[in-house]
C-alpha positions, 0 to 999 in steps of 0.5 A: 476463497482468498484473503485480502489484508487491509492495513490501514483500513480507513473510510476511504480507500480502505472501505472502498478496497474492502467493498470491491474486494469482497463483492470480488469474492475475497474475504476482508480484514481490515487492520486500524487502531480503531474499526472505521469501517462496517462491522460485516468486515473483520477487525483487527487493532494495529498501530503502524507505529509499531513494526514489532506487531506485524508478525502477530497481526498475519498470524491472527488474519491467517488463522481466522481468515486464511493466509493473505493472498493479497495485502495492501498497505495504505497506512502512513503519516505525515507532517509539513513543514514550512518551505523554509524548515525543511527540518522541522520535524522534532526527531521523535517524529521524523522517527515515527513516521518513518517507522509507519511510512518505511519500517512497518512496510518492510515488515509487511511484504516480508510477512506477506512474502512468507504467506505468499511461499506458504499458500504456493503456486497452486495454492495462489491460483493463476493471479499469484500474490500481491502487495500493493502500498498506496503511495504518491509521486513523493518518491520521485518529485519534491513537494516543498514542506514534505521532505520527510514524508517523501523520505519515507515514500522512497525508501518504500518505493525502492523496496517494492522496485527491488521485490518486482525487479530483482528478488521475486522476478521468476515467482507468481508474486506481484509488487506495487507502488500506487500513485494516484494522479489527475488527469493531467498528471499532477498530484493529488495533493487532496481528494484521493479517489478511494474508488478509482484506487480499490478498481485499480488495486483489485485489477492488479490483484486479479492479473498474472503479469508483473505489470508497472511496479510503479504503478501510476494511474487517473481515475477513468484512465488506468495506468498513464505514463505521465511526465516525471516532475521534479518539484510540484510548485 
């Protein structure tokens, strides 16, 4: 039975992915500063702001639950701005936020990586590993009063682009940037579907293939390769 590792884990689409992955079969940890979720699902306390603790928490996971084969991270944090201030942000937290939404993701798929080696080939089965961060189309259009919040999205993009394409290429592991859309293909500024993103992410879990690291998709629909927009109005 393999383990699948929530970070970030709140009442949304952290609960929906730990419904449908362990109804899938696969044991939960969930990681959050506080449990959120029901007790049936195994808790750890992490605070994203603090990158330092990632290595402990996989250790923890993999000792009481196994080796995660499957981590997803869906923590971040965000602050707007006016449209006028785009540097409005103290540097305290523009510091904090990158650290959550780039630094602490970076830790995470390097740990995760390491499972991934120490679990093997065989050990992973047919589906290999996988990484998914939940995103949004931050990396690729600008939202006015969230210049900061989209920095920190590319710099995760681009991580999870480099894992896919280049560094992990010729081995069975998986790497994801989830952006969910509706179906006309703007932005879920609210409203984020935690169904439609734990279907999507256990689909891709359960798949060999390397499909779209940038991974857009609308409830009902899977996958669209909707149009680039370069600034959301």
């Amino acid at each position: 039975m393999s383990t699948v590792l929530i970070i970030g884990a709140g009442p949304n689409i952290g609960k929906a992915c730990a419904e449908t992955f362990s109804v899938a079969g696969f044991k939960v940890a969930v990681a959050s500063r506080t449990q959120k979720l029901d007790t049936k699902y195994r808790h750890y306390v992490f605070d994203a702001s603090k990158p330092d603790t990632v290595p402990d928490l996989f250790e923890r996971v993999s000792a009481d639950l196994g080796v995660p084969g499957v981590v997803i991270y869906n923590a971040y944090a965000a602050q707007r701005t006016d449209v006028d201030q785009p540097f409005g942000n103290d540097l305290g937290t523009f510091q904090k936020n990158l650290t959550i939404n780039a630094t602490t993701p970076y830790v995470a798929a390097r740990e995760a990586v390491k499972g991934f080696d120490k679990i093997g080939v065989s050990g992973l089965g047919s589906a290999g590993g996988t990484f998914i961060f939940t995103g949004n189309l931050l990396n690729i259009s600008v939202f006015p009063g969230l210049m900061a919040f989209g920095m920190g999205k590319i710099s995760a993009a681009h991580m999870i682009q480099h894992l896919a394409l280049a560094a992990y290429s010729d081995k069975p592991y998986k790497f994801y940037y989830a952006d969910e859309r509706h179906e006309d293909g703007t932005p879920m500024t609210s409203g984020l579907n935690g169904d439609a993103h734990a279907d999507a992410y256990l689909e891709l879990a359960r798949d060999p293939a390397q499909r779209a690291w940038n991974y857009i998709f609308a409830k009902g629909k899977g996958y669209v390769d909707f149009p680039r927009l370069e600034v959301i109005a």
